[in-house]
N, C-alpha and C positions, 0 to 999 in steps of 0.2 A: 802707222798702220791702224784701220779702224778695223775690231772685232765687230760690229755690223758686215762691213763688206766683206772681209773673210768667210763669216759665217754662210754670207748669202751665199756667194762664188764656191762655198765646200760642196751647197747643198743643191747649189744650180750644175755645177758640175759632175754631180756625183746623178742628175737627171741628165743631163748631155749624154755618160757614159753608157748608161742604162738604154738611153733613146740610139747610139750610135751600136752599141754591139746588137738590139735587137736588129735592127737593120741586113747587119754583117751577116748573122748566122739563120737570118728571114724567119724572125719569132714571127708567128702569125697573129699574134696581137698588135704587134709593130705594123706589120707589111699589108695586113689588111684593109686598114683605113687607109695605107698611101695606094694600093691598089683601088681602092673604093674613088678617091679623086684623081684617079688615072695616070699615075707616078709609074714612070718607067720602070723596072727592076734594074735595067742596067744603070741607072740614077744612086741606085740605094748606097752604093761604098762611098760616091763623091757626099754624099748628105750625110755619111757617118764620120768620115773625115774633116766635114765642116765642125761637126759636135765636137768631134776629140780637140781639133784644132780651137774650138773655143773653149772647151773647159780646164783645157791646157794652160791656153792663154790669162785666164781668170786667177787659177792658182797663181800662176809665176805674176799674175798683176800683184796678189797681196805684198811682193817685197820690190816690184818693177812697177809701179804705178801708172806710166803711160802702156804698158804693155794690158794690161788691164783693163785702159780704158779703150783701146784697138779691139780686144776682146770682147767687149761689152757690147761695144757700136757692134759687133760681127754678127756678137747672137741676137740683138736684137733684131737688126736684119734680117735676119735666119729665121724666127718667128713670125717678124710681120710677113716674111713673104708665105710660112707655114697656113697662118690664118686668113691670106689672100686665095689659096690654093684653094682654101675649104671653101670659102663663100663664094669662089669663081665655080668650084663644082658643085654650088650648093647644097653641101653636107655639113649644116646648121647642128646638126648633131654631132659630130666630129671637130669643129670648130672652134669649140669651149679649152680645150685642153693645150694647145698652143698658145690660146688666147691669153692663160690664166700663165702660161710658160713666159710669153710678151709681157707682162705686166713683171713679172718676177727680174726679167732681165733688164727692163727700162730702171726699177728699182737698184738692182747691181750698178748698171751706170752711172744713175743719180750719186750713188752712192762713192763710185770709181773718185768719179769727176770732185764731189765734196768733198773728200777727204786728201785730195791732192798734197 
């Protein structure tokens, strides 16, 4: 087990959770940037159950290592399509913050996969 990926996986998961309940209960700091790039509402549980389902997956990776790295590959996914959304609706201001979430999770992976 590396204390890097745990660390990361605590801290990325503990943004998944935060990012999946605004969703849920339509924090308007959440919902208003996915309404700004034209994100359906009825969207919003399937994209919070993506979150949980990866930050799920990240913890139980620190003692299940391939499950971890299933996870990883998930949320990265999850991001780059976050930051393809922004730039397809060109919301260049809204874009940074998944972006920097995409870097964090390609990092978790790197990290899944090295320490195998």
């Amino acid at each position: 087990m590396s204390i890097a990926y745990v660390a990361l996986a605590v801290l990325l998961s503990l943004v998944l959770v935060a990012s999946g309940r605004g969703k849920l209960v339509k924090d308007e700091r959440v919902t208003s940037s996915l309404d700004g790039i034209g994100i359906p509402r009825g969207v919003f549980p399937v994209l919070a159950g993506l979150e949980f389902a990866g930050a799920l997956g990240l913890l139980i990776g620190a003692g299940f290592r391939p499950l971890g790295i299933a996870a990883a590959v998930g949320v990265v996914l999850y991001f780059a399509g976050a930051v393809i959304a922004h730039l397809r609706a060109r919301d260049a201001k809204g874009a940074p913050v998944p972006g920097v979430l995409l870097a964090v999770s390609i990092a978790a992976l790197a990290l899944a996969v090295a320490t195998v």
